[in-house]
TORGUPA-824216 format. One record per residue (C-alpha): chain; x negated, y negated, z. Coordinates in Angstrom, 2 decimals, padded with zeros to 5 digits. Each point is the difference from the previous one (the first is absolute). Last residue first. Layout:
% TORGUPA-824216
{"A"; {X; Y; Z}},
...
***
This chain:
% TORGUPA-824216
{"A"; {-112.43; -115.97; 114.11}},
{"A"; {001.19; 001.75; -002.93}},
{"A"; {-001.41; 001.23; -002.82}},
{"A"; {001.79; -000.74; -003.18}},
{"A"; {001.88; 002.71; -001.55}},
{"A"; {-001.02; 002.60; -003.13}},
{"A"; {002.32; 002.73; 000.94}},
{"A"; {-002.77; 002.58; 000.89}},
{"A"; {-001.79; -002.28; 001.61}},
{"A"; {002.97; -001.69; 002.64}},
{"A"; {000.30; 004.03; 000.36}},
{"A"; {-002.92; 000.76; 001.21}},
{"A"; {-000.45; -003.06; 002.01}},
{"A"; {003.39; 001.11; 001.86}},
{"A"; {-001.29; 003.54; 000.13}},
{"A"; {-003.50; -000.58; 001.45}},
{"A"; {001.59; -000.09; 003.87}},
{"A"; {001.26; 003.94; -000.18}},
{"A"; {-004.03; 000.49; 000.13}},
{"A"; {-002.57; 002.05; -002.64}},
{"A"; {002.01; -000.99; -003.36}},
{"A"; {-000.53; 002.91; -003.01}},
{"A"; {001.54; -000.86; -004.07}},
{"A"; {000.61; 002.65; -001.98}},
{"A"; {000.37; -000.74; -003.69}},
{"A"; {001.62; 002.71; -001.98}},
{"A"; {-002.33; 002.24; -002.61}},
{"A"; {001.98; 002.95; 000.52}},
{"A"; {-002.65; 002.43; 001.38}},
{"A"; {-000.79; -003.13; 002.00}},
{"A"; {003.11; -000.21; 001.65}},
{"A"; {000.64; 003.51; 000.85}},
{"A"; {-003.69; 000.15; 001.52}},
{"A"; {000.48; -003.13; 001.78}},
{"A"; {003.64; 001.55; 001.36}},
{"A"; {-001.48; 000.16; 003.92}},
{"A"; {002.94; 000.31; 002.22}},
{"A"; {001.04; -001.37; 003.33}},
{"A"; {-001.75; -003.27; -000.16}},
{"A"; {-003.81; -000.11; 001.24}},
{"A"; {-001.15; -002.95; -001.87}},
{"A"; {003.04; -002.23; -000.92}},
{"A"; {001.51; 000.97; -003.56}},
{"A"; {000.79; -001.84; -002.85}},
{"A"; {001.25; 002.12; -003.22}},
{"A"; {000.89; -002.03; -003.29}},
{"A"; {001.80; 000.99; -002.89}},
{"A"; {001.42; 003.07; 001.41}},
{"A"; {001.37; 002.87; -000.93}},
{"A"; {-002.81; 002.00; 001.02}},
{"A"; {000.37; -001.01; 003.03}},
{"A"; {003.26; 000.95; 000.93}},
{"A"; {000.17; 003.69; 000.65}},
{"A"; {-003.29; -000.36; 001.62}},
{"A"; {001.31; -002.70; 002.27}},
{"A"; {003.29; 001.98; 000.71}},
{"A"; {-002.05; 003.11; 000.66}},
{"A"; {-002.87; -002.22; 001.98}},
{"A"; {003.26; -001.27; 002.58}},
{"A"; {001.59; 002.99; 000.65}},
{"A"; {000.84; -000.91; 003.27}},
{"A"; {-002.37; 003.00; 001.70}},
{"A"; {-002.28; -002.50; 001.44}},
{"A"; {000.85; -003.54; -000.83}},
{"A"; {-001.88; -001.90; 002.62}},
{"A"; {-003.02; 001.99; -000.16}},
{"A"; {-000.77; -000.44; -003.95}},
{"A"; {000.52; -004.17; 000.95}},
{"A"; {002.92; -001.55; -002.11}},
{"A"; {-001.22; -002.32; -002.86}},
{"A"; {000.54; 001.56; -003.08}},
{"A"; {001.25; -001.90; -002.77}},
{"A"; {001.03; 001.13; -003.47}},
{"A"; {000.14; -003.13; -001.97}},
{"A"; {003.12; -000.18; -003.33}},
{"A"; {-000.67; -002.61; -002.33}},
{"A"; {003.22; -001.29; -001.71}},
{"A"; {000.52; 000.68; -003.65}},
{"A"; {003.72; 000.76; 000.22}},
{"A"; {-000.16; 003.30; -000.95}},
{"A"; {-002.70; 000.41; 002.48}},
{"A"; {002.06; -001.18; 002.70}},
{"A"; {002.73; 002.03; -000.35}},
{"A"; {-002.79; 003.39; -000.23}},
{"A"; {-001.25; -001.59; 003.61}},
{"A"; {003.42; 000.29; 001.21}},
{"A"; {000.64; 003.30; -001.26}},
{"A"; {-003.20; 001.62; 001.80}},
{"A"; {000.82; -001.99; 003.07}},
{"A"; {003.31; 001.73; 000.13}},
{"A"; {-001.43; 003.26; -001.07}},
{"A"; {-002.85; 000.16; 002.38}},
{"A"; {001.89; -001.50; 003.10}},
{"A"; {002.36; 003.11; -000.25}},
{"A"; {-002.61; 002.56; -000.42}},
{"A"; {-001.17; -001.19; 003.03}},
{"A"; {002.80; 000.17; 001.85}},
{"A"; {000.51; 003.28; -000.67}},
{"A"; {004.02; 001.64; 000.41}},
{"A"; {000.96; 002.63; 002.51}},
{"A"; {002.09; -003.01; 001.48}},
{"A"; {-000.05; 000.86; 003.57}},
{"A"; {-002.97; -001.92; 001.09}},
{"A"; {-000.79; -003.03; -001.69}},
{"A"; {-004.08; 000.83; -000.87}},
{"A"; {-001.79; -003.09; 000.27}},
{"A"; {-001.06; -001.73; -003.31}},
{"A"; {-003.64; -001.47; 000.58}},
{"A"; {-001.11; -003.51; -001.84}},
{"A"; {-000.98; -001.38; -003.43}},
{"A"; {-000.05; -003.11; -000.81}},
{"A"; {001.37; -000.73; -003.01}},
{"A"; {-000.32; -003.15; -001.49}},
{"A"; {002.02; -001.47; -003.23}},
{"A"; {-000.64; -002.89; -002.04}},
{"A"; {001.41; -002.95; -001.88}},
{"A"; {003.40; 000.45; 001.76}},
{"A"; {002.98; -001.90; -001.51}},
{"A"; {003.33; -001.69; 002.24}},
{"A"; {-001.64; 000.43; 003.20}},
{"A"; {002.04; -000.86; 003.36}},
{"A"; {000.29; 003.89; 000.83}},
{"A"; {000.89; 001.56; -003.26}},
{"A"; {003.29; 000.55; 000.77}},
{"A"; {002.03; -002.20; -002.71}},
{"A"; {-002.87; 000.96; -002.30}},
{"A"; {001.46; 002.53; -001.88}},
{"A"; {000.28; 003.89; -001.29}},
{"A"; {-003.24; 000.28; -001.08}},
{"A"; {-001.70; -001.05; 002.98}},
{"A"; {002.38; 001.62; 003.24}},
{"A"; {000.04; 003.65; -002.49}},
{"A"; {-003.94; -000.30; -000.03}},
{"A"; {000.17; 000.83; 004.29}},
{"A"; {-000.83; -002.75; 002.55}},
{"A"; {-001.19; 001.61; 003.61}},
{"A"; {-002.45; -002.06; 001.13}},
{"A"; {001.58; -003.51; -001.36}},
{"A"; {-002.55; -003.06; 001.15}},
{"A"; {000.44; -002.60; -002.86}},
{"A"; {-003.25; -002.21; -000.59}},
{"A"; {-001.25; -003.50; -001.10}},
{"A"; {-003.52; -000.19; 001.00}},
{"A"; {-000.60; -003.23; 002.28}},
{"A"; {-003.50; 001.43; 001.23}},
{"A"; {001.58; 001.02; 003.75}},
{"A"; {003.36; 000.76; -001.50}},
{"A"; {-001.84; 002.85; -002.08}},
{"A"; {-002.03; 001.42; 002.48}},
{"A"; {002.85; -000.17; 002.55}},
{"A"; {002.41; 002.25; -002.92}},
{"A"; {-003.15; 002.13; -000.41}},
{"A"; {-000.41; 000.77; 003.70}},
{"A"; {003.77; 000.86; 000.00}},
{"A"; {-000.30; 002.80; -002.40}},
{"A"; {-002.51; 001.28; 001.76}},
{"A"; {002.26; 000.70; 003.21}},
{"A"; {000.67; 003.20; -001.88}},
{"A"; {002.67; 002.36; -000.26}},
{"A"; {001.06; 002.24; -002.85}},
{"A"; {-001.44; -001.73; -003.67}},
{"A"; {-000.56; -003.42; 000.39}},
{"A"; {001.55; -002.86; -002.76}},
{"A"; {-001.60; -003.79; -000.22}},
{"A"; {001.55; -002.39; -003.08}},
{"A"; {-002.34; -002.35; -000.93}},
{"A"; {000.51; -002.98; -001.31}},
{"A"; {-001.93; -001.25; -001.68}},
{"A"; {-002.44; 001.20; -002.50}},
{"A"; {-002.86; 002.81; 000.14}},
{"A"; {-002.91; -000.02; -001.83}},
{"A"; {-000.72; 003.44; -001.33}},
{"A"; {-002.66; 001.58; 000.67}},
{"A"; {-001.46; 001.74; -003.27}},
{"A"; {000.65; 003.21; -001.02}},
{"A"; {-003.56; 001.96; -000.85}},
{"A"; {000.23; 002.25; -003.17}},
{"A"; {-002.69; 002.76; -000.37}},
{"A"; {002.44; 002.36; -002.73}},
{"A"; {000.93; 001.55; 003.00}},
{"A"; {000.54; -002.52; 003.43}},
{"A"; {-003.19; -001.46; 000.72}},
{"A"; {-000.77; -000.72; 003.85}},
{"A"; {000.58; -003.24; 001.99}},
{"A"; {-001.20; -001.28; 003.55}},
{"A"; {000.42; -003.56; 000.93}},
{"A"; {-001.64; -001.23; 003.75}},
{"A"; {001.37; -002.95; 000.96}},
{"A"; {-002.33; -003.26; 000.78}},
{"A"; {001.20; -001.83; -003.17}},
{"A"; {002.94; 001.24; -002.49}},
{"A"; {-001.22; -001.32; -003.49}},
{"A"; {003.19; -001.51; -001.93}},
{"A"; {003.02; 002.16; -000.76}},
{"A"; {000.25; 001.32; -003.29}},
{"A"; {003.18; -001.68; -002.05}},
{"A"; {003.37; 002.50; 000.25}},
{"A"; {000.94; 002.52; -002.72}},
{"A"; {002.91; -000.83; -002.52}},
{"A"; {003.48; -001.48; -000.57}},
{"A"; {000.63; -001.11; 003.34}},
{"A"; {002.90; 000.67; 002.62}},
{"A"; {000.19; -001.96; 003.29}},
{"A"; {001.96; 003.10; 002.92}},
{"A"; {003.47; 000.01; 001.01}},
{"A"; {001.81; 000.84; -003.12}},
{"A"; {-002.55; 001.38; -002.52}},
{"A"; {-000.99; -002.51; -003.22}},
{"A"; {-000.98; 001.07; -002.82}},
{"A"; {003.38; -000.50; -002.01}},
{"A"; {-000.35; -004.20; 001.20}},
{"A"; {000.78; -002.13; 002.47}},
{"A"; {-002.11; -003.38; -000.06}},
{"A"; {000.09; -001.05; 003.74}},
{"A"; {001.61; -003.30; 000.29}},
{"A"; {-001.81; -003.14; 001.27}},
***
């Protein structure tokens, strides 16, 4: 069937014309929220298929997702380092994946290249920071996630790119522990954060958060 292409849409990821349903009732996960001003709570968005993974610096992370989602049959495209100029301007390179219905971050340490008298960090921050506004224009829920242990990403930079990111966020999802605590960000902004205890909850986190069947 052929994909209606309309003025909403953004090359690269599934445009809509409005906000996403609320996802159903995430079980055995704790879900913290706050009230952003004016005592608004943003629901959590449920998610569609598929999902298009990005990391900030370097991170095996990424990786765990991509397994997560193979292991509960979650269509996915693995592209760390895509930038919002690969989206609009086609799909010819979007890795197997002619629309996106989401977009994960997961955010990682950038390693200083020696030399360059340039930040790294800074870097990650404003390519991720356009990629997540490409998204947005196109209706497509953009998760934060934080899954890197504080003590493996010491001095990466990792909690100034998740701080820089968070609030942008639709969703954040973070494994207790990660390398940087954004629930006060988060719930000064009323923006679902959503806490896993063990790298092996992600695959039922995510079959929940995008409405699948368990499986067995």
């Amino acid at each position: 069937m052929a994909r209606r292409v309309g003025a909403e849409r953004r090359k690269g990821f599934r445009g809509r014309s409005g906000p996403w349903p609320l996802s159903p009732l995430l079980v055995g996960f704790l879900v913290v929220v706050g009230r952003a001003e004016g005592g608004q709570v943003a629901p959590i968005p449920r998610l569609e298929s598929p999902l298009l993974i990005a990391s900030s610096g370097v991170t095996q992370s990424a990786i765990l997702v991509r397994d997560a989602c193979q292991e509960i049959h979650l269509g996915c495209g693995l592209w760390p380092t895509v930038r919002a100029e690969d989206l609009e301007g086609g799909c010819d390179s979007c890795r197997g994946q002619p629309n996106y219905g989401a977009l994960l971050i997961v955010v990682g340490s950038a390693p200083a290249q020696e030399g360059t008298g340039k930040d790294p960090v800074r870097a990650e921050i404003d390519r991720l920071t356009a990629l997540v506004e490409t998204a947005k224009r196109s209706f497509i829920p953009a998760v934060v996630g934080l899954f890197d242990r504080s003590d493996a990403a010491e001095s990466g930079g990792c909690d100034r790119i998740a701080e820089a990111l968070a609030p942008l966020a639709d969703l954040v999802i973070a494994l207790d522990g990660a390398c940087a605590d954004v629930e006060p960000i988060v719930q000064e902004r009323g923006i679902p954060l959503v806490r896993f205890s063990a790298p092996g909850d992600l695959g039922d986190l995510l079959r929940q958060l995008f409405d699948l069947p368990a499986v067995f």
